[in-house]
VMD Tcl script that builds the backbone (N, CA, C; Angstrom):
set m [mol new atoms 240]
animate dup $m
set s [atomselect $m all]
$s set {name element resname resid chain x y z} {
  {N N UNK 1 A -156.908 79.963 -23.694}
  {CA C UNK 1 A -155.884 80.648 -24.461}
  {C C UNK 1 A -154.939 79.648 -25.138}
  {N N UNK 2 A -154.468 79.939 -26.132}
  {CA C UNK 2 A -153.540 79.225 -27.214}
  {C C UNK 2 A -152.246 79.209 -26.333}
  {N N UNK 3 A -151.743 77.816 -26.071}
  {CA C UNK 3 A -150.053 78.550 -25.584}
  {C C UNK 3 A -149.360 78.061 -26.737}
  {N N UNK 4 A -148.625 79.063 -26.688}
  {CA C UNK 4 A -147.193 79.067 -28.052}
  {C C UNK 4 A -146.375 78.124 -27.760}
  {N N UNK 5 A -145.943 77.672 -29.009}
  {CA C UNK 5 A -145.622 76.140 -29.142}
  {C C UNK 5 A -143.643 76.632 -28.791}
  {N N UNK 6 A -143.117 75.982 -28.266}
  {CA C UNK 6 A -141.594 75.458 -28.064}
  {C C UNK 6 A -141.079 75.555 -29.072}
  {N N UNK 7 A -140.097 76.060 -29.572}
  {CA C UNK 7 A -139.263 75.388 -31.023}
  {C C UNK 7 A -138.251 74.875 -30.444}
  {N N UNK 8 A -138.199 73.381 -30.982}
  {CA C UNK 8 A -137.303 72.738 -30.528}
  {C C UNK 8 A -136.131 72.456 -31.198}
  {N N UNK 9 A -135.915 72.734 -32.241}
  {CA C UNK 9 A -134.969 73.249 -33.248}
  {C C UNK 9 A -134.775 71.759 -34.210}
  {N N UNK 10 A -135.622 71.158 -33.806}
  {CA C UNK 10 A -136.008 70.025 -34.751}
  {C C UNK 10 A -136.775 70.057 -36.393}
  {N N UNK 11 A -136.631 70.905 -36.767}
  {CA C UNK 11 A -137.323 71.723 -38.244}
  {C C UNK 11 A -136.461 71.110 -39.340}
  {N N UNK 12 A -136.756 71.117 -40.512}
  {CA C UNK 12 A -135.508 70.990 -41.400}
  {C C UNK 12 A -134.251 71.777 -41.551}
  {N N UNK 13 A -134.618 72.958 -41.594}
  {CA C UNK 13 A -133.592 73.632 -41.480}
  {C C UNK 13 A -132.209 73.393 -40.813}
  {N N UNK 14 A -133.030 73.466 -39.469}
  {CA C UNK 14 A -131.874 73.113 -38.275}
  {C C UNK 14 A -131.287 71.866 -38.470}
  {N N UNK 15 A -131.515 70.894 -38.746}
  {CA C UNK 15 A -131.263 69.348 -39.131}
  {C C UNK 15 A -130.143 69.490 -40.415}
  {N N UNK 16 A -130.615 69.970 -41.182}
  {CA C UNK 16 A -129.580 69.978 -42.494}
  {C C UNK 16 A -128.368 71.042 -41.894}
  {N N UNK 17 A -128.730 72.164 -41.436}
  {CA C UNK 17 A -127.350 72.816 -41.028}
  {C C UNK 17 A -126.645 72.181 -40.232}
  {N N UNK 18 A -126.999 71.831 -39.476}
  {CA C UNK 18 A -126.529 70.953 -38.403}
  {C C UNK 18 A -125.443 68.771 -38.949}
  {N N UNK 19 A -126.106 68.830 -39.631}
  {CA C UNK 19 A -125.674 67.899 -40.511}
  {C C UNK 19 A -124.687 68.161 -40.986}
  {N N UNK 20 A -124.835 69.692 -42.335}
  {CA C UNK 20 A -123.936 69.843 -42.968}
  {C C UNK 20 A -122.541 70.404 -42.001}
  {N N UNK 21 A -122.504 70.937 -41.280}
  {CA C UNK 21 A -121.508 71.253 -39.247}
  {C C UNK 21 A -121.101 70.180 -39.430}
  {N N UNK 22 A -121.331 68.740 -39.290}
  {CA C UNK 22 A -121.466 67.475 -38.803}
  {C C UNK 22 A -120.031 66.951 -39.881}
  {N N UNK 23 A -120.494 67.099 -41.041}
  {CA C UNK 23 A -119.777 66.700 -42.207}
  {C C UNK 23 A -118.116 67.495 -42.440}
  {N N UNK 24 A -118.820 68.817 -42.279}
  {CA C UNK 24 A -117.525 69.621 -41.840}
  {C C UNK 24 A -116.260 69.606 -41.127}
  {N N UNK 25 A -116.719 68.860 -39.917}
  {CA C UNK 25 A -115.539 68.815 -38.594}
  {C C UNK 25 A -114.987 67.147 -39.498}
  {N N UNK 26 A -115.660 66.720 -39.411}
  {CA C UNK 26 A -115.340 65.255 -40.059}
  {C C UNK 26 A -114.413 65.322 -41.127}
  {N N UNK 27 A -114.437 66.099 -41.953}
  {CA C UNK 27 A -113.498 66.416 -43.661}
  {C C UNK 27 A -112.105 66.262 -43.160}
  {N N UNK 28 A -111.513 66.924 -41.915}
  {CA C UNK 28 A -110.359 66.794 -42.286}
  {C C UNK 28 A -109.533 64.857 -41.903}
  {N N UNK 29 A -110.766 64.562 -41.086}
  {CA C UNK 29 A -110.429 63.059 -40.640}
  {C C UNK 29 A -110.030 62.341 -41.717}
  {N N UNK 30 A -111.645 62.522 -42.673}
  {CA C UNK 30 A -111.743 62.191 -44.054}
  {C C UNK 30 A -110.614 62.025 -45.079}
  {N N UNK 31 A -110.001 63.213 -44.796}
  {CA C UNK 31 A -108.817 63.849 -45.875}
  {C C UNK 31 A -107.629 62.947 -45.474}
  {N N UNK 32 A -107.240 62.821 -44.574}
  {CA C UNK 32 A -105.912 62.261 -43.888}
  {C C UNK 32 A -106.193 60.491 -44.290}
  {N N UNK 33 A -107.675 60.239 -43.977}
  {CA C UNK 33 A -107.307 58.561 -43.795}
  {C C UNK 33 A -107.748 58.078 -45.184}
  {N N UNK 34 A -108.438 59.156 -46.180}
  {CA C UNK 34 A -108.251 58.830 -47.768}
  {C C UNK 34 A -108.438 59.862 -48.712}
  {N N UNK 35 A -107.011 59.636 -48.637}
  {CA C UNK 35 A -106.656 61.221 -49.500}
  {C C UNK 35 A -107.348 61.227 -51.000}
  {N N UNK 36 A -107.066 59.656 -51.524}
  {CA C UNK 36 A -107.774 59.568 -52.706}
  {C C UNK 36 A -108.845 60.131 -52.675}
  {N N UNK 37 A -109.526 60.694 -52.260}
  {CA C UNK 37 A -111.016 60.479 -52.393}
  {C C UNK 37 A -111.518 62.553 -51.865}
  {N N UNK 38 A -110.369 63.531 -52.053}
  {CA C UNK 38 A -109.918 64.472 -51.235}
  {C C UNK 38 A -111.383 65.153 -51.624}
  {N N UNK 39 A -111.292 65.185 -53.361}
  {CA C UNK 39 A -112.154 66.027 -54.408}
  {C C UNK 39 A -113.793 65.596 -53.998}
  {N N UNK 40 A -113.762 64.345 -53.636}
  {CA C UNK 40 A -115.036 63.880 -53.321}
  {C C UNK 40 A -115.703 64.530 -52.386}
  {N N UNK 41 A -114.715 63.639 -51.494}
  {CA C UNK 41 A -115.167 64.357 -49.746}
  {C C UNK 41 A -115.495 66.137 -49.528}
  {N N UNK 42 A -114.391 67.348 -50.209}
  {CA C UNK 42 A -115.121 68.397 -50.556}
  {C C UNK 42 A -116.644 68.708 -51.117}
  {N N UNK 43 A -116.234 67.886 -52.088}
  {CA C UNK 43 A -117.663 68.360 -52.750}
  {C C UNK 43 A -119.155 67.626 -52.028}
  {N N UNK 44 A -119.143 66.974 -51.025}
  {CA C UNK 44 A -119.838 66.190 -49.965}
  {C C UNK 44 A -120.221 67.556 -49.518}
  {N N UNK 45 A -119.213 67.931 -48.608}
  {CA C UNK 45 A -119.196 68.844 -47.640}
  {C C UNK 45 A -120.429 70.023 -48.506}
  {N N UNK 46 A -119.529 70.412 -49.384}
  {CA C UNK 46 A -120.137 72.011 -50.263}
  {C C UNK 46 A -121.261 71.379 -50.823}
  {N N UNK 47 A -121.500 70.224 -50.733}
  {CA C UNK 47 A -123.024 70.028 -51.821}
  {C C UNK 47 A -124.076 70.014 -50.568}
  {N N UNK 48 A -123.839 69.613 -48.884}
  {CA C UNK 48 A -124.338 69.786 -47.982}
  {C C UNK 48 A -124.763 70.976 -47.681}
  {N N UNK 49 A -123.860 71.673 -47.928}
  {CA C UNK 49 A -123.899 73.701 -47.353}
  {C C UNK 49 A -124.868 73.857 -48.015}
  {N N UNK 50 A -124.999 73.934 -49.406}
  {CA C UNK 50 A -125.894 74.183 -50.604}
  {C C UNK 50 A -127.121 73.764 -50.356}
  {N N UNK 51 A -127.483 72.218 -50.210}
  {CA C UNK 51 A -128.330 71.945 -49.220}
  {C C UNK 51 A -129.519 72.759 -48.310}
  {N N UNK 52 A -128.235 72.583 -47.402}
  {CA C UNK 52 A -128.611 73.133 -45.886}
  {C C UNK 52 A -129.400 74.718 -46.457}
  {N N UNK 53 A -128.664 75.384 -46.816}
  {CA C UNK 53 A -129.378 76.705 -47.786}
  {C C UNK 53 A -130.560 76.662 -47.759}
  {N N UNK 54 A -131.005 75.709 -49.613}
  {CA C UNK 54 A -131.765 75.991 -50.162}
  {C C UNK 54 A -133.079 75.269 -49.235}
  {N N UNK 55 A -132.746 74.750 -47.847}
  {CA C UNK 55 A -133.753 74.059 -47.477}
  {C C UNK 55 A -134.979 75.270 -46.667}
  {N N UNK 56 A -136.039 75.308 -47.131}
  {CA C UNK 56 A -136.970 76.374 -46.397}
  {C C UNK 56 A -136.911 76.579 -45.008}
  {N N UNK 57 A -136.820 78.045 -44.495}
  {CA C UNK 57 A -136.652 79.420 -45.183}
  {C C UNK 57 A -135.092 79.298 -45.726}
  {N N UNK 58 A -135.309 79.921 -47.029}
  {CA C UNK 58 A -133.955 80.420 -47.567}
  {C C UNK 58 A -133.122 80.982 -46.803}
  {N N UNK 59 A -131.722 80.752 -47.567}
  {CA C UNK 59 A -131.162 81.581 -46.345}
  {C C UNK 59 A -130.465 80.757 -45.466}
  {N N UNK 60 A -129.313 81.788 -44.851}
  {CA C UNK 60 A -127.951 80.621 -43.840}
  {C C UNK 60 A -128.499 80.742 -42.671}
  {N N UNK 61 A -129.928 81.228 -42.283}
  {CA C UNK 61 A -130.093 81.592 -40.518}
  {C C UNK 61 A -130.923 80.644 -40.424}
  {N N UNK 62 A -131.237 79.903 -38.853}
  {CA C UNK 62 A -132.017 78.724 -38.621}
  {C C UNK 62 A -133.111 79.785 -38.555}
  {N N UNK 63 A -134.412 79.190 -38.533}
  {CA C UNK 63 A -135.748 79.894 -37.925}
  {C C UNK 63 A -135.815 79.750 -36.348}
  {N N UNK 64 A -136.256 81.016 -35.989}
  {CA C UNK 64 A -136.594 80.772 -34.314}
  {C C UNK 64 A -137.724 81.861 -34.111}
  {N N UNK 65 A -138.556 81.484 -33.227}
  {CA C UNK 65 A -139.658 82.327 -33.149}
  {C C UNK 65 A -139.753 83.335 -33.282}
  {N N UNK 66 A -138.413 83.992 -32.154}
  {CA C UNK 66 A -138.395 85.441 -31.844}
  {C C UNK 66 A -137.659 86.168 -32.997}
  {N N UNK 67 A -137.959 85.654 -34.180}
  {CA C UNK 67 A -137.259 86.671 -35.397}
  {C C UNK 67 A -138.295 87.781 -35.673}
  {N N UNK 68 A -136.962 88.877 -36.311}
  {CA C UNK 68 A -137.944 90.066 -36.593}
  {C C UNK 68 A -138.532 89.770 -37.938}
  {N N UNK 69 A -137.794 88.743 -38.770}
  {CA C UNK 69 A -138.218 88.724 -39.634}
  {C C UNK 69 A -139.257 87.556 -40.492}
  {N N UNK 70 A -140.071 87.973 -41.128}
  {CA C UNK 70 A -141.629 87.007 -41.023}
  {C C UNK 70 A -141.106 85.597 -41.848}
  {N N UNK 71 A -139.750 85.880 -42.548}
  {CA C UNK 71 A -139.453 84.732 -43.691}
  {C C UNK 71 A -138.879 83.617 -42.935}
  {N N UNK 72 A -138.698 84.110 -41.252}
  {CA C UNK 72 A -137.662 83.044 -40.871}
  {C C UNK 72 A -137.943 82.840 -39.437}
  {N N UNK 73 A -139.483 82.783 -39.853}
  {CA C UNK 73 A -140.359 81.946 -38.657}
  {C C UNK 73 A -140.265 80.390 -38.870}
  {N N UNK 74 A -140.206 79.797 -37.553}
  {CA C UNK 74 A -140.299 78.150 -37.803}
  {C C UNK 74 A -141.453 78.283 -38.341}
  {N N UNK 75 A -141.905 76.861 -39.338}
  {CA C UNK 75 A -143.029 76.748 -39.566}
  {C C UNK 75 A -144.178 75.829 -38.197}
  {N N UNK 76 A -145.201 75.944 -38.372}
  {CA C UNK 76 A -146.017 75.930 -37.326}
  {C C UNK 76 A -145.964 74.602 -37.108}
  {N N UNK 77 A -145.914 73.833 -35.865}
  {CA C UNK 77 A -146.263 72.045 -35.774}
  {C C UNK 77 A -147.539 71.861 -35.675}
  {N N UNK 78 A -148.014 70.707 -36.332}
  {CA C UNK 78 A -149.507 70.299 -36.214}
  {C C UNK 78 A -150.008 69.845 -34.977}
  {N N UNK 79 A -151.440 70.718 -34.468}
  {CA C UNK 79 A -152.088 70.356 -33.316}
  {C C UNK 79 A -152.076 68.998 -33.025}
  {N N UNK 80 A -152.406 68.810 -31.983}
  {CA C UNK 80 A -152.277 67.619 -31.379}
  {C C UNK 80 A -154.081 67.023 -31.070}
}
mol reanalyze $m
mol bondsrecalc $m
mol representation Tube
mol addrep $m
């Protein structure tokens, strides 16, 4: 029998959201120790979100197995 593979939340998806989280908590550090740079550091952040998005499956939800829905299945890892 086939056993069903783990998702380990190592996918792209999860990586870029998780990133773009990453960048987030960081902004306001960002902001305080160079303000010059305020417009930048936003648009870091929001060009990450955007990102994180458009990265397959569409969409702000990570993939996890047990979805009802078929668009936002992890994709499959290659046999071993």
């Amino acid at each position: 029998p086939d056993k069903e593979q783990y998702h380990s939340g190592l996918d792209l998806k999860s990586l870029a959201l998780n990133f773009a989280s990453a960048l987030l908590f960081v902004l306001p550090l960002a902001m305080y120790f160079y303000p010059e740079f305020i417009q930048k550091e936003i648009a870091v952040v929001v060009m990450s979100f955007v990102v994180a998005v458009l990265v397959p499956p569409m969409g702000w939800m990570r993939p996890h197995p047990y979805s009802d829905m078929p668009g936002n299945l992890p994709y499959p890892r290659k046999k071993d």
